[in-house]
Each structure stands twice: as structure tokens, then as C-alpha cells.
C-alpha positions as CSV (number, residue, x, y, z in Angstrom):
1,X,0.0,0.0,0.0
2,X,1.5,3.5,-0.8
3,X,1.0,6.2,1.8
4,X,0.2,9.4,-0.6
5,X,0.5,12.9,0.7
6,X,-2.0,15.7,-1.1
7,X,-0.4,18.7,-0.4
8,X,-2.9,21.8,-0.9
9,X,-5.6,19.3,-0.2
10,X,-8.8,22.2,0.5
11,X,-8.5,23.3,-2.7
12,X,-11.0,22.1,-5.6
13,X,-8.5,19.6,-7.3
14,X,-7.0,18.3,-3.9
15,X,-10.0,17.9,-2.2
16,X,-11.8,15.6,-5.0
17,X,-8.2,13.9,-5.1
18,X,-8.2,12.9,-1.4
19,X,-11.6,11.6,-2.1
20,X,-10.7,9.4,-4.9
21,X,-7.8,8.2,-3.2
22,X,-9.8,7.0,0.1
23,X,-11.5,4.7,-1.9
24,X,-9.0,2.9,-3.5
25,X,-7.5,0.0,-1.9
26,X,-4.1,0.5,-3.1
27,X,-3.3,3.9,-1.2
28,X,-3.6,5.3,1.8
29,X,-4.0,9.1,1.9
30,X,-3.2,12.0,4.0
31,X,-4.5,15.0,3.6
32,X,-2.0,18.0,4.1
33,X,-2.8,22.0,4.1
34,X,-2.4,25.5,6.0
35,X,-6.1,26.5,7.7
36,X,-7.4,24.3,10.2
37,X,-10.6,25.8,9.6
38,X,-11.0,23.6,6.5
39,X,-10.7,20.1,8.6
40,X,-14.6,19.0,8.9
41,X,-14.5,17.7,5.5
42,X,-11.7,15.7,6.2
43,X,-13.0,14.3,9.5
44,X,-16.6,13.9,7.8
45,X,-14.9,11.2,5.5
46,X,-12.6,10.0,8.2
47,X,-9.4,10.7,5.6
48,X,-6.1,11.7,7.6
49,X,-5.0,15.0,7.4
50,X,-2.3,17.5,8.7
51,X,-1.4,20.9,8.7
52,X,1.3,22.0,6.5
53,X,2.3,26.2,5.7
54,X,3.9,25.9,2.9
55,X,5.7,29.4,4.0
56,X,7.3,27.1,7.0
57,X,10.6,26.3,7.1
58,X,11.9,23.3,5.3
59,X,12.5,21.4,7.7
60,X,9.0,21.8,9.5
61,X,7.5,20.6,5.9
62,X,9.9,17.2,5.6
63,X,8.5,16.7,9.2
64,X,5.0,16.9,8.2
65,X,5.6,14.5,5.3
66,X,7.7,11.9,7.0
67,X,6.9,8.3,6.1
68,X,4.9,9.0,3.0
69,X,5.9,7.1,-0.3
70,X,4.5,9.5,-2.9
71,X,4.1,13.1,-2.5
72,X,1.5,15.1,-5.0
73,X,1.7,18.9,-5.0
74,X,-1.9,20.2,-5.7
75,X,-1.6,23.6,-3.7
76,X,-1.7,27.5,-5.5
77,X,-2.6,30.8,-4.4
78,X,-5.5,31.0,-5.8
79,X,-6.8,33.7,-8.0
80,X,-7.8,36.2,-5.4
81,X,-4.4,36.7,-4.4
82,X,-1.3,39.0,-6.4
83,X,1.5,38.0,-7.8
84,X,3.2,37.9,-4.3
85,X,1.6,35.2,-2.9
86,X,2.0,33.2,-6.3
87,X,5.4,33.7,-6.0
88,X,6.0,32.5,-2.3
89,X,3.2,29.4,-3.0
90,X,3.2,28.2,-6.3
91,X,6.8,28.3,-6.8
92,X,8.9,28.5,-3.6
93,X,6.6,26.9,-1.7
94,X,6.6,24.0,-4.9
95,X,10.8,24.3,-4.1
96,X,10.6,23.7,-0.4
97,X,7.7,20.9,-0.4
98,X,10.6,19.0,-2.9
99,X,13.7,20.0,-0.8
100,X,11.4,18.4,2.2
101,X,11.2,15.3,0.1
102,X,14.3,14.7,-0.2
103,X,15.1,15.4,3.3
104,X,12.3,13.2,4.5
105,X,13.5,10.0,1.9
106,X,10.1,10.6,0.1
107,X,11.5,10.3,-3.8
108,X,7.9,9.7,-5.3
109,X,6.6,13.4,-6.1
110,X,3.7,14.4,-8.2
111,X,2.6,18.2,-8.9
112,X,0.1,19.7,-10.7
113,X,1.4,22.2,-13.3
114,X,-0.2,23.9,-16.4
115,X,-0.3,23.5,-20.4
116,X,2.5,25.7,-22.2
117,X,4.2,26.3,-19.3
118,X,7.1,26.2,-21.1
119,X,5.4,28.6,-23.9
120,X,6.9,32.0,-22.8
121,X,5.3,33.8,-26.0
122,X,1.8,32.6,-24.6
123,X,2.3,34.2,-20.8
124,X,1.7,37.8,-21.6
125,X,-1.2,36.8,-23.6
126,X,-2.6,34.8,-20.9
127,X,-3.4,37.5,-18.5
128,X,-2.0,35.6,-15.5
129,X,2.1,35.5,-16.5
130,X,3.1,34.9,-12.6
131,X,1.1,32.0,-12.3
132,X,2.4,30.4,-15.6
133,X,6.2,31.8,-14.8
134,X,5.8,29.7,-11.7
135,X,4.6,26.8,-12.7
136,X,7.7,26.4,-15.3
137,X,10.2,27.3,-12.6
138,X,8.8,25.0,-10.5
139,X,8.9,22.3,-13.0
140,X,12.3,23.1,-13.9
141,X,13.4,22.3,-10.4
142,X,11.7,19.4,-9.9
143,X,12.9,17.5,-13.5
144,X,16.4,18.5,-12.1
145,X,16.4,17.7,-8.2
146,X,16.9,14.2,-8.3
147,X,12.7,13.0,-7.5
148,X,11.0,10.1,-9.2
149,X,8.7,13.2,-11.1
150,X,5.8,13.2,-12.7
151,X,4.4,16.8,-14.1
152,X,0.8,16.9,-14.6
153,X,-0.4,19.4,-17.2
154,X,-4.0,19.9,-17.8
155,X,-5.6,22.8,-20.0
156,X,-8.1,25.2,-18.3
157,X,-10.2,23.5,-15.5
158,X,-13.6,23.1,-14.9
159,X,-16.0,22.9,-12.6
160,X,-18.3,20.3,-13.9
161,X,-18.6,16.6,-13.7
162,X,-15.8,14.4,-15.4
163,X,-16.3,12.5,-18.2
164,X,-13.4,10.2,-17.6
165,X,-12.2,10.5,-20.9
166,X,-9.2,12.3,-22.2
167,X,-6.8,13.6,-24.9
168,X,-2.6,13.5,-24.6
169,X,-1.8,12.6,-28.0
170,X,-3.4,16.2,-28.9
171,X,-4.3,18.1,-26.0
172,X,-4.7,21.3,-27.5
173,X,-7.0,20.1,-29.9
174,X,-9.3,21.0,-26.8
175,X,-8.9,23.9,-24.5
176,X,-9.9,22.7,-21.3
177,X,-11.1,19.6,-19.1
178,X,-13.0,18.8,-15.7
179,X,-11.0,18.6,-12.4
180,X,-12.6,15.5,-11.6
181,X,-10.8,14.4,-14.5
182,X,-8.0,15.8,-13.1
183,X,-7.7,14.0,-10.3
184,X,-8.1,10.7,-11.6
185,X,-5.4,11.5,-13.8
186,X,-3.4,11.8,-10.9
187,X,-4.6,8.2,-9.5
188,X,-3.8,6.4,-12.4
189,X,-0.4,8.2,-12.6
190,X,0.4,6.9,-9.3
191,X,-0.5,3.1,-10.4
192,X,1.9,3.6,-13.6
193,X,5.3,3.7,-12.8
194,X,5.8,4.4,-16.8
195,X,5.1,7.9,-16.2
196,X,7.7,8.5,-13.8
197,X,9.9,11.0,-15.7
198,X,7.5,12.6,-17.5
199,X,5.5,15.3,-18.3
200,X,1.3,14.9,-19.2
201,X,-0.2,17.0,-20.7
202,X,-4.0,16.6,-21.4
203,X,-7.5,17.6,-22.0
204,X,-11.1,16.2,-22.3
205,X,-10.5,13.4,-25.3
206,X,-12.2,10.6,-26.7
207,X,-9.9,7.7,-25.0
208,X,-10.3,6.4,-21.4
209,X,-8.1,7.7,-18.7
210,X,-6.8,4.3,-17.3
211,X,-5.9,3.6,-21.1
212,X,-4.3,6.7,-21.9
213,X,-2.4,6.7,-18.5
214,X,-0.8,3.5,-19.3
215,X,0.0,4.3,-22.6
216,X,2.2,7.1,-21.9
């Protein structure tokens, strides 16, 4: 059984990730974020969860994910916030939750990224540069700090039910695809040791996930 820590696990993606990773037989999940507030709906489903600032020290982060197998990196600032707190979240806080990885002997990790974030002509286009400058630092770190990587890249999320179908061959045939999707993405990545090493990017397709995960 692999022990799975969701880091930014009360946000949208994170929270139907923990979810989907309760049920499975194969994992066993902790739950990981920064406002205590946000616990009921971990206790409701009787998941395991911890709190984790990502704007702790590095240390206090590898303590908080000691004895995991697989870590997956679902946490942002979220679009209310400036460019400041993207900076300090989605990409230092991205550094230091790796950093802890290593320090902790975690060498699974898993983090949730964004199409073309390596597309530096599409940034200033996109209306939200800091987000997609952090994202591809990020990911730049995390190909080159010595974790078993995998770099999840959907299009533009949604909030609507999953179809549990996608695209990787061409993604950008579609602009965008359902969280839900998202996160079972992320569940079949961690069954497929293939995709350690790589980078997915996807949308909404035609072909099943569990298929198109394995194909990789």
C-alpha cells in the first residue's frame, strides 16, 4: 500500500483527489494543508490529514511528510491573491515541499502544473504571467532535483462533472477539461510507474483515462 501525501488538499482539485484516493485499496492518503478551519470535510470522511504552511521552514515541511511514499503537489494561491503570494506558493513553496522530500526520503513526487508552461510567448497573452512563470520554474526544479517526477499538465479547468475521458496525444485540440478528470489522472499516474519522468499533458478526449495513462 503506498502512503500518498496531497499537499494543498482544501483546494478544488486536492479535495476531490483525497476523495478518490480514500476509496482505493491500493493507497492510503493524508490529507495536508495550512487553515485548520478547513478540517470537517476531512474528518466527515474519516481521511487523515495534517497541517502544513507551505511558507514554513523546510525542515518543518519534511516533518510533516515523514513516512509517506509518494508526494502530489496540488496547492496554489489561488486567483484572489497577487503575484506575491504566487510567487511565495506556487513556486517556492513548490521548491521547499521538494527540498522536504528529499530530506524526509520521500522520492515519489507528483505536482500539478499547467499547459504551455514552457510557452513563454503565450504568458503575456494569458493575463496571468506569474502564475504560468511559476509553474515552469517549478517544474524546472523538480525535473532536475533528483525525485521520481511526474508533471501533470492539464488545459483550463472546470468545474463540472468528469467525463473520464481524455486527450494527450493532442491536447490542444481541446482547450480545457473537468478537475474531476483531473484527479483521476493523478490516480492512475500513481498506479503507472511508466510515467515516472514525465510530463502529461491533457485535456477532455475521446480515450479512457486508465488507457491513456498506461500508454504514456
Amino acid at each position: 500500500m503506498k502512503k500518498v501525501i496531497v499537499i494543498g488538499a482544501t483546494g478544488k482539485i486536492g479535495k476531490i483527489l483525497s476523495e478518490k484516493l480514500s476509496d482505493e485499496a491500493d493507497f492510503e492518503i493524508k490529507a495536508a494543508f495550512r487553515n485548520e478551519d478547513k478540517k470537517d470535510f476531512f474528518e466527515d470522511r474519516n481521511i487523515e490529514f495534517t497541517i502544513l504552511n507551505l511558507e514554513d521552514p523546510v525542515d518543518k515541511i519534511a516533518e510533516a511528510i515523514e513516512g509517506a511514499d509518494v508526494v502530489v503537489f496540488t496547492a496554489g494561491s489561488g486567483g484572489s491573491t497577487g503575484p506575491d503570494k504566487t510567487l511565495v506558493v506556487d513556486l517556492d513553496g513548490a521548491v521547499k515541499s521538494m527540498e522536504a522530500a528529499k530530506k524526509a526520503n520521500v522520492n515519489r513526487y507528483v505536482i500539478v502544473s499547467a499547459m504551455k508552461a514552457d510557452n513563454r510567448e503565450m504568458w503575456d497573452k494569458s493575463g496571468i504571467k506569474p502564475y504560468y512563470v511559476a509553474k515552469h520554474y517549478a517544474d524546472r526544479v523538480l525535473k532536475d532535483i533528483g525525485l521520481d517526477y511526474t508533471i501533470i499538465r492539464p488545459g483550463r479547468l472546470l468545474d463540472e462533472d468528469g467525463t473520464g475521458k481524455i486527450t494527450t496525444e493532442n491536447p490542444e485540440k481541446n482547450k480545457s477539461v473537468p478537475r474531476e478528470d483531473v484527479a483521476a489522472v493523478i490516480v492512475e499516474v500513481l498506479k503507472n510507474d511508466n510515467t515516472i519522468g514525465k510530463i502529461v499533458e491533457f485535456n477532455q478526449g475521446d480515450k479512457e483515462i486508465s488507457e491513456a495513462i498506461g500508454n504514456i
